[in-house]
C-alpha positions as CSV (number, residue, x, y, z in Angstrom):
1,X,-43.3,-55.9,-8.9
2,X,-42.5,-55.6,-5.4
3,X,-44.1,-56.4,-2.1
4,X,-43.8,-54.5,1.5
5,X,-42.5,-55.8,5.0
6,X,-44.4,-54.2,7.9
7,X,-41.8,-54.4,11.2
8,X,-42.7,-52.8,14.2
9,X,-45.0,-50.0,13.2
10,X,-42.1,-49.1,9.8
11,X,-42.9,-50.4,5.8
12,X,-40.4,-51.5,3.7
13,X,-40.7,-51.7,0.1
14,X,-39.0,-54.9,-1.3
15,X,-37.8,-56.0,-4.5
16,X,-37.7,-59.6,-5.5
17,X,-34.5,-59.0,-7.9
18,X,-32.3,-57.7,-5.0
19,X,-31.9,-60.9,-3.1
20,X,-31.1,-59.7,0.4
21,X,-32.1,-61.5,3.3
22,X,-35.1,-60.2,5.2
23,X,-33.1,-60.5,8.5
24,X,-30.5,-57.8,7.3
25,X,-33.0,-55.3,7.4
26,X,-34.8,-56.8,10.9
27,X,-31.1,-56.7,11.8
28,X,-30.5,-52.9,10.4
29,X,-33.8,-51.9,12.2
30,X,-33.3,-53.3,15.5
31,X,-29.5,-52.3,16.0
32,X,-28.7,-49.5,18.2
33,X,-25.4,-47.9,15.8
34,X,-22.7,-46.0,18.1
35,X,-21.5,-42.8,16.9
36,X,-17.9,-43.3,15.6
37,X,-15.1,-42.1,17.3
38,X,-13.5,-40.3,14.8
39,X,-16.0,-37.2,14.9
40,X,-18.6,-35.9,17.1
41,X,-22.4,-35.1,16.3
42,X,-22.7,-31.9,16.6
43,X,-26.3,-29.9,15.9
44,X,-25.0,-28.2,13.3
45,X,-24.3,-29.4,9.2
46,X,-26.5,-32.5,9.4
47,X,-25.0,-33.0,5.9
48,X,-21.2,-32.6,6.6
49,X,-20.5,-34.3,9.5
50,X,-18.2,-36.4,8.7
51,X,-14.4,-35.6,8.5
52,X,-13.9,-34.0,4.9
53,X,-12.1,-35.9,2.7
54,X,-11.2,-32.8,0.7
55,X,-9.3,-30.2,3.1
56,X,-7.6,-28.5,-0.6
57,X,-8.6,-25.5,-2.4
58,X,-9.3,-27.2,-5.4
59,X,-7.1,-25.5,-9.0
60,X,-7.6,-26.4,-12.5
61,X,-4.8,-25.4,-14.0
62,X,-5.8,-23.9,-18.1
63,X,-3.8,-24.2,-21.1
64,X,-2.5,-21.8,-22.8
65,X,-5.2,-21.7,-25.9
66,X,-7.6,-21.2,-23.1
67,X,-6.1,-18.6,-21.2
68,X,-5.3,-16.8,-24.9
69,X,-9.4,-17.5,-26.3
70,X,-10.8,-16.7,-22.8
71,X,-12.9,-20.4,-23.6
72,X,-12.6,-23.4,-21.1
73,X,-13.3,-26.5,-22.1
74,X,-16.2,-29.0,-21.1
75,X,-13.8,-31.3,-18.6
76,X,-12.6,-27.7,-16.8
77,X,-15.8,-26.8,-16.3
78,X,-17.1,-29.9,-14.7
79,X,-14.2,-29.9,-12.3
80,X,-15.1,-26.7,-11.4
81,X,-18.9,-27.2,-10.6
82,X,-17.6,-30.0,-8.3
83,X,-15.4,-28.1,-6.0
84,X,-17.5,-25.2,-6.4
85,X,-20.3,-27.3,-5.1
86,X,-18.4,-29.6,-2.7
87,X,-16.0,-26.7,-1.5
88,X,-17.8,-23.8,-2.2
89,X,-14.7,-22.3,-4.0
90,X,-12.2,-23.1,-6.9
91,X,-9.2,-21.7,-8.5
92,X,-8.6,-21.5,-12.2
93,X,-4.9,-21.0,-12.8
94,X,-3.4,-19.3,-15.9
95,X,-6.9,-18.0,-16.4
96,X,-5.1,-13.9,-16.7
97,X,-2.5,-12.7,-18.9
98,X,0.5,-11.7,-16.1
99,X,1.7,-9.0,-18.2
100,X,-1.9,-7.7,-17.0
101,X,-1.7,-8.6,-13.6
102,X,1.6,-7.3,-13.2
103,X,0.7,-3.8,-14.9
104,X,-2.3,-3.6,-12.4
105,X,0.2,-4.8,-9.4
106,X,3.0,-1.8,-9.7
107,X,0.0,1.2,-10.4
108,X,-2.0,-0.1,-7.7
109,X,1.0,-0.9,-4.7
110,X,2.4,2.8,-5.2
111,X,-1.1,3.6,-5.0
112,X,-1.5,1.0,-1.4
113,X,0.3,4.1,0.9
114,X,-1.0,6.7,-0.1
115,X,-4.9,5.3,0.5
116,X,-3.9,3.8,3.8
117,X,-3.4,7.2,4.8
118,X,-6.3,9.0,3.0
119,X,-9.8,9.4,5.6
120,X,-12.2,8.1,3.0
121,X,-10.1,5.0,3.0
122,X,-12.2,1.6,4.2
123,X,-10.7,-1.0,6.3
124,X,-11.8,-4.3,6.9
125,X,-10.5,-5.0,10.3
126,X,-13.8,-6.8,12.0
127,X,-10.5,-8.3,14.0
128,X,-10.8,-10.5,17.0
129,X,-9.3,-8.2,19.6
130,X,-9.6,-4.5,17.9
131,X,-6.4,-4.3,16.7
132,X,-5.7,-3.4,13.1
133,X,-5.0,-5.9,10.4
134,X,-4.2,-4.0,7.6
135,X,-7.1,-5.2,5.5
136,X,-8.2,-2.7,3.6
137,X,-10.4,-1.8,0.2
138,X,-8.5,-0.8,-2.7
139,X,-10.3,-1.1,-6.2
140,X,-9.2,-1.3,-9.4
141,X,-8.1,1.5,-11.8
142,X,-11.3,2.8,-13.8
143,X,-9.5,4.0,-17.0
144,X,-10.9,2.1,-20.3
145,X,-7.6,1.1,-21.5
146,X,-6.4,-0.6,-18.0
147,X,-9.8,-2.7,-17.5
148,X,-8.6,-5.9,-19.1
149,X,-11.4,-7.7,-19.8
150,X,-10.0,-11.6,-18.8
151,X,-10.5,-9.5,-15.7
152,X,-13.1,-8.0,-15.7
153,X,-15.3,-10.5,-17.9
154,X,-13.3,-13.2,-17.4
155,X,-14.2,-16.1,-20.2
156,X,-13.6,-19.1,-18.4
157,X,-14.8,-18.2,-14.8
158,X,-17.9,-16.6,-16.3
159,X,-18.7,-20.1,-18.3
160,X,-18.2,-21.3,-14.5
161,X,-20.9,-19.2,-13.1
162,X,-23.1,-19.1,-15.8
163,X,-23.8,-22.9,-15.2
164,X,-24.7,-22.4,-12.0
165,X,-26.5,-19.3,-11.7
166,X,-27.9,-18.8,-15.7
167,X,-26.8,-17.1,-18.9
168,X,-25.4,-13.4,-18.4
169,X,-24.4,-12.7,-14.8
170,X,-24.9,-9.2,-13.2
171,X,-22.2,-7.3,-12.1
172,X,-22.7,-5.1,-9.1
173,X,-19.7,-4.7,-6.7
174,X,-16.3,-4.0,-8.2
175,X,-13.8,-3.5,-5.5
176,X,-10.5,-4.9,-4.0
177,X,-8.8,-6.5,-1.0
178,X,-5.4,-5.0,0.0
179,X,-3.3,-6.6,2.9
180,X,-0.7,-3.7,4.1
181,X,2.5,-5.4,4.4
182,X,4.5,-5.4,8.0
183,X,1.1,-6.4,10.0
184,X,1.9,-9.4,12.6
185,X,-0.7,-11.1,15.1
186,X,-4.1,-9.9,14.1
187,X,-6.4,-11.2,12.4
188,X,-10.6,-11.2,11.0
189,X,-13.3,-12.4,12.8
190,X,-14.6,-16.1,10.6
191,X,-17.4,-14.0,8.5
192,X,-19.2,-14.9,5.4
193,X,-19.9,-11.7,2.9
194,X,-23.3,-11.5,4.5
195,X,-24.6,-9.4,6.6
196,X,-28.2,-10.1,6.1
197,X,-31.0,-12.9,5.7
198,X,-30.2,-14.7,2.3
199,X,-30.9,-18.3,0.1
200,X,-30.2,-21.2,0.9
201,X,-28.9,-22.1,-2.2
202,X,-26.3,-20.3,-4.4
203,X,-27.0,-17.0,-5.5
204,X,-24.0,-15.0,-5.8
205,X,-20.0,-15.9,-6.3
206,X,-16.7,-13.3,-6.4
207,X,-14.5,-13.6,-8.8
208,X,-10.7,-12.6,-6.7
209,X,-7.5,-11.8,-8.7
210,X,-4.4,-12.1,-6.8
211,X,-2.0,-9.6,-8.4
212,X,1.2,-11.4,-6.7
213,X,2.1,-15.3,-5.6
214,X,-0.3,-15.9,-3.1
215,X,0.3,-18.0,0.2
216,X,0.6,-17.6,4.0
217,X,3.8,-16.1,4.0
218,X,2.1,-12.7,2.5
219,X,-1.1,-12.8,3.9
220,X,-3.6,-15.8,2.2
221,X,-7.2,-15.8,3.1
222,X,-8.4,-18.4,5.9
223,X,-10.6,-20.7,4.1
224,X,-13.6,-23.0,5.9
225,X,-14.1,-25.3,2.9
226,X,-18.2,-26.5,2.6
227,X,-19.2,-24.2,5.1
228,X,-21.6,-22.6,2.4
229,X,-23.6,-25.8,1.9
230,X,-25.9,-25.6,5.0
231,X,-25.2,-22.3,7.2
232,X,-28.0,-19.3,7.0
233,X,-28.3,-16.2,8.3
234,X,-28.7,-17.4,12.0
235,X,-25.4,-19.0,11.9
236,X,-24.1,-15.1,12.0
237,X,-23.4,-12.8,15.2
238,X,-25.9,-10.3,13.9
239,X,-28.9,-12.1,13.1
240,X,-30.9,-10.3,15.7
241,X,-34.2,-9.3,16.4
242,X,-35.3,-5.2,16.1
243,X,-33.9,-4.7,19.3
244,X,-30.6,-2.9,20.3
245,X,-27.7,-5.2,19.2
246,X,-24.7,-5.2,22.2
247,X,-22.1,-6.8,23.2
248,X,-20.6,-10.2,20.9
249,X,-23.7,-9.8,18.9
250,X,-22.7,-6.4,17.6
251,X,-20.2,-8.1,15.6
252,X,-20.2,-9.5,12.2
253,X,-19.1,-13.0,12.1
254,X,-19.8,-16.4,12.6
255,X,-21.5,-17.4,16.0
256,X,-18.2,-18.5,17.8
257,X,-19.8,-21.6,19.2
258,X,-20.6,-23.2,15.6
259,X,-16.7,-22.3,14.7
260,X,-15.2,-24.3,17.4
261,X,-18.1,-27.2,16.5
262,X,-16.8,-27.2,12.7
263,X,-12.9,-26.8,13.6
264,X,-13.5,-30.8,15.4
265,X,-13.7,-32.1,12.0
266,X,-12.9,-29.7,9.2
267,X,-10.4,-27.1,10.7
268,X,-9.4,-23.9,8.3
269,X,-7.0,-24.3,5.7
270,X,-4.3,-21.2,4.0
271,X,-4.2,-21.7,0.7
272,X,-1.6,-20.5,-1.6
273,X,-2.6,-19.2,-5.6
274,X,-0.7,-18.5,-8.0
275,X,-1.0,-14.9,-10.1
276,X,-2.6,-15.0,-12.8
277,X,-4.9,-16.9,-11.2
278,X,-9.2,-16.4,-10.5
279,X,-10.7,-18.1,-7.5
280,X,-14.0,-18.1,-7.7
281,X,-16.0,-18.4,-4.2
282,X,-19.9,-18.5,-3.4
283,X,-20.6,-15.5,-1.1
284,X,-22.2,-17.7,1.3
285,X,-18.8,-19.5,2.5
286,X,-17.3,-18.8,5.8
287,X,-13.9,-17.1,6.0
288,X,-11.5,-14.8,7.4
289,X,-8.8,-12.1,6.4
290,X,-5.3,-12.5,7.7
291,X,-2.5,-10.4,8.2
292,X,0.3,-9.7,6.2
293,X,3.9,-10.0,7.3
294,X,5.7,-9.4,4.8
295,X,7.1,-6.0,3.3
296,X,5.2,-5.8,0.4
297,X,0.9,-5.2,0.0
298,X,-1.0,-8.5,-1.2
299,X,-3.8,-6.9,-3.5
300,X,-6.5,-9.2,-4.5
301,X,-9.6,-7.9,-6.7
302,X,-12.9,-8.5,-6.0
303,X,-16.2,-8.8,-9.1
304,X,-19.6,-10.2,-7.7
305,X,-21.9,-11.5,-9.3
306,X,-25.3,-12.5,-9.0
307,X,-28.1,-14.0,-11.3
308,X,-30.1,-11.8,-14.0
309,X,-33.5,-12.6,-12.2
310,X,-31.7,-11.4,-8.8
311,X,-32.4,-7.6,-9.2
312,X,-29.3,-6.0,-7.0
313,X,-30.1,-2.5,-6.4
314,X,-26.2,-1.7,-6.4
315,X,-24.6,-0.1,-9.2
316,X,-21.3,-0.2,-10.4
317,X,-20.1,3.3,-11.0
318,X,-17.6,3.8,-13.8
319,X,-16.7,6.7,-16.5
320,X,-18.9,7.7,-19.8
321,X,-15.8,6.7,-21.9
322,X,-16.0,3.1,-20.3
323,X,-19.2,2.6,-21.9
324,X,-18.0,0.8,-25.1
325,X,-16.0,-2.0,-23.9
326,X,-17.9,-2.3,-20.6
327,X,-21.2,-3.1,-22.8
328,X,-19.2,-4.8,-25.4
329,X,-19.0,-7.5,-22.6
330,X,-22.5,-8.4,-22.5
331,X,-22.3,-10.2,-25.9
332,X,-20.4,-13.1,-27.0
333,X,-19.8,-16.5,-25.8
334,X,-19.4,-15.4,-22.4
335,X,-21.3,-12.5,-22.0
336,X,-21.8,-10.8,-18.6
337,X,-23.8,-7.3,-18.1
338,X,-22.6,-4.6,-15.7
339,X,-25.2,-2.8,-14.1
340,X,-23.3,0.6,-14.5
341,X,-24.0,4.2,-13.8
342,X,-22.1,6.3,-15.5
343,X,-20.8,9.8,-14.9
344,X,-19.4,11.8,-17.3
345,X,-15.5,12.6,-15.5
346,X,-12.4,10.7,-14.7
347,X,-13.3,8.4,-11.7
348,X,-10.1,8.2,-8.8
349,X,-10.5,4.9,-7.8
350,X,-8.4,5.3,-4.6
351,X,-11.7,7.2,-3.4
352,X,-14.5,4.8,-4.6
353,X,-16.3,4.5,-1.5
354,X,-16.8,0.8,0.0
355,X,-20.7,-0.1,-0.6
356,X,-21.2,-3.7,-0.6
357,X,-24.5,-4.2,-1.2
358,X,-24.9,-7.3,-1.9
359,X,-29.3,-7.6,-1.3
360,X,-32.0,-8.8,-4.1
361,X,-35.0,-6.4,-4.7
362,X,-37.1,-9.6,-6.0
363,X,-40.0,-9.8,-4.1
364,X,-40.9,-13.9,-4.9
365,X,-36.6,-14.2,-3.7
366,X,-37.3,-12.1,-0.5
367,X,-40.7,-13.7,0.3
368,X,-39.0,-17.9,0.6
369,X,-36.6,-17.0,2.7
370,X,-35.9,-18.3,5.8
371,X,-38.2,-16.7,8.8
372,X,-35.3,-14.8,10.1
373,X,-35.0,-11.1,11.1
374,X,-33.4,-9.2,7.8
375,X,-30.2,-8.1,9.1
376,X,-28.1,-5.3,8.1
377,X,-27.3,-4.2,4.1
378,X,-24.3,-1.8,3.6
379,X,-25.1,1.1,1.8
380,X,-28.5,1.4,0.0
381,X,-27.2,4.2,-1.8
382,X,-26.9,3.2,-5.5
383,X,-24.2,6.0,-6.1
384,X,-21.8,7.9,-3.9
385,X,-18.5,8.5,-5.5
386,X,-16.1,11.1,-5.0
387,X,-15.0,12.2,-8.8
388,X,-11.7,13.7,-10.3
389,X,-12.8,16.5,-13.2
């Protein structure tokens, strides 16, 4: 049973087994609480205003047997889901075999020159001030025998995803991140990998492999840790309305304003990952590309994925004799489905052209979201490749 307190125009429902005297909640209801003076309001993140008690990229660090099955267990999982939730990123270390990462690391640093010169090259510098970062896009070598598959359908980080977004994650953006060594000073604009009107609720991670020892000494990733769990589309420079975009707004990035609001309480953090390693990140979080100092290139590769009720109209494009193993994937205890065209020649992945398009074609997704204008999506073009006979 319970019984209700009317107080100055508010009801409150009462429970005879919590003895708690009726004063306390007069008391609670007719105080006038100062802010603290550890952190101030802001109108921005209602739900994460308070100094984070977590300011760490979160790693769970995977035996042997796992990395060696491609299984996690039960305990790694739910330690993921936290920080994935909380943080909106984790890393999973000894998730790779090295000898893999280390294979992919020597074809693909010769291979860092010669695309920095090439015109068909992409870089990401979005910097602050214009000048060059040394970010650029540098994929992964599409030969059958050097797609590993604890990269490219990693077991554990795909048991990871698959309990948030469903069984059998899509596959529609295979790429890389290269940062150039001997870059000093510049830097990204904060950005999340969104460039249009989206959910408020996760719908697509990235799966990054460091190829070397990751940290700010060689160019780690800026990292805004919760950021994902209550920004939108408006919280970005471009989120316009159909009328000509100039000036800051032409910009991708995070409205500047909000940054300086969210660095009061929960500034950036550099993290440093170990190779071998998969970080796992929802799309949504805010964050920003740094330079690289030192001599040597920083390559990271990038796999996104998105639910199977999502409908990505991107297409991963990849050779005929890739078929085999690439569908092979899609079954098992971990499966996940590439939604591949296929050509039939020898794909140069130095001249893969950057298309992240990262959009849903579901009409019931598109038709909740947020009343915002719809932004910009790279590339509708499902395939444009430049091919090697």
């Amino acid at each position: 049973a319970s019984y209700i307190i009317k107080h100055k125009k508010r009801t409150i429902l009462c429970f005879p087994r919590l003895i708690i005297p009726v004063q306390f909640f007069f008391s609670i209801l007719s105080s006038k609480r100062e802010p603290s003076s550890q952190f101030k309001p802001t109108l921005i993140m209602p739900s994460a205003k308070m100094p984070l008690q977590f300011q760490t990229l979160t790693t769970v660090p995977l035996s042997d047997k796992e990395r060696i099955s491609q299984t996690i267990t039960p305990e790694n999982v739910a330690i993921a889901l936290a920080a994935l939730h909380r943080d909106g990123i984790v890393c999973l270390s000894n998730a790779v075999d090295v000898t893999h990462i280390e294979t992919l690391n020597t074809i693909l640093s010769n291979e860092a020159e010669i695309m920095a010169k090439l015109s068909t090259t992409h870089f990401n510098d979005n910097s602050t001030d214009g000048r060059p970062t040394g970010n650029m896009s540098q994929g992964p070598p599409l030969k059958p025998e050097l797609m590993y598959r604890d990269i490219w359908a990693n077991g554990p980080a795909t048991k990871v995803i698959s309990s948030i977004l469903g069984p059998s994650p899509h596959v529609n953006y295979v790429n890389g991140n290269t940062a150039l060594g001997g870059f000093n000073g510049a830097r990204q604009n904060v950005h999340a990998d969104l460039s249009f009107n989206h959910g408020l609720f996760p719908f697509a991670f990235v799966t990054n492999y460091y190829l070397v020892d990751t940290s700010p000494a060689n160019g780690s990733t800026e990292l805004w840790l919760g950021t994902h769990r209550d920004t939108s589309f408006a919280d970005h420079k471009n989120c316009q309305t159909d009328e000509p975009i100039t000036g800051e707004e032409a910009k991708f990035g995070i409205r500047n304003e909000l940054l300086e609001a969210r660095r009061e309480y929960a500034p950036p953090i550099q993290a440093s990952v170990p190779k071998g390693s998969v970080v796992i990140r929802d799309l949504r979080l805010w964050h920003a590309g740094l330079c690289n100092p030192s001599p040597d290139p920083r390559i990271m590769l990038a796999f996104v994925h998105t639910p199977w009720w999502y409908q990505c109209p991107a297409k991963v494009v990849l050779p005929e004799a890739a078929r085999e193993v690439v569908e092979s994937w899609s079954k098992g205890d971990a499966p996940v489905i590439y939604d591949a065209h296929y050509v039939p020649a020898e794909l140069d992945n130095k001249k893969v052209k950057f298309n992240p398009n990262f959009s849903s074609a579901n009409k019931g997704y598109l038709s909740v979201l947020p009343d915002l204008p719809r932004g910009f999506v790279f590339g509708m073009d499902d395939v444009d490749v430049s091919v090697n006979a």
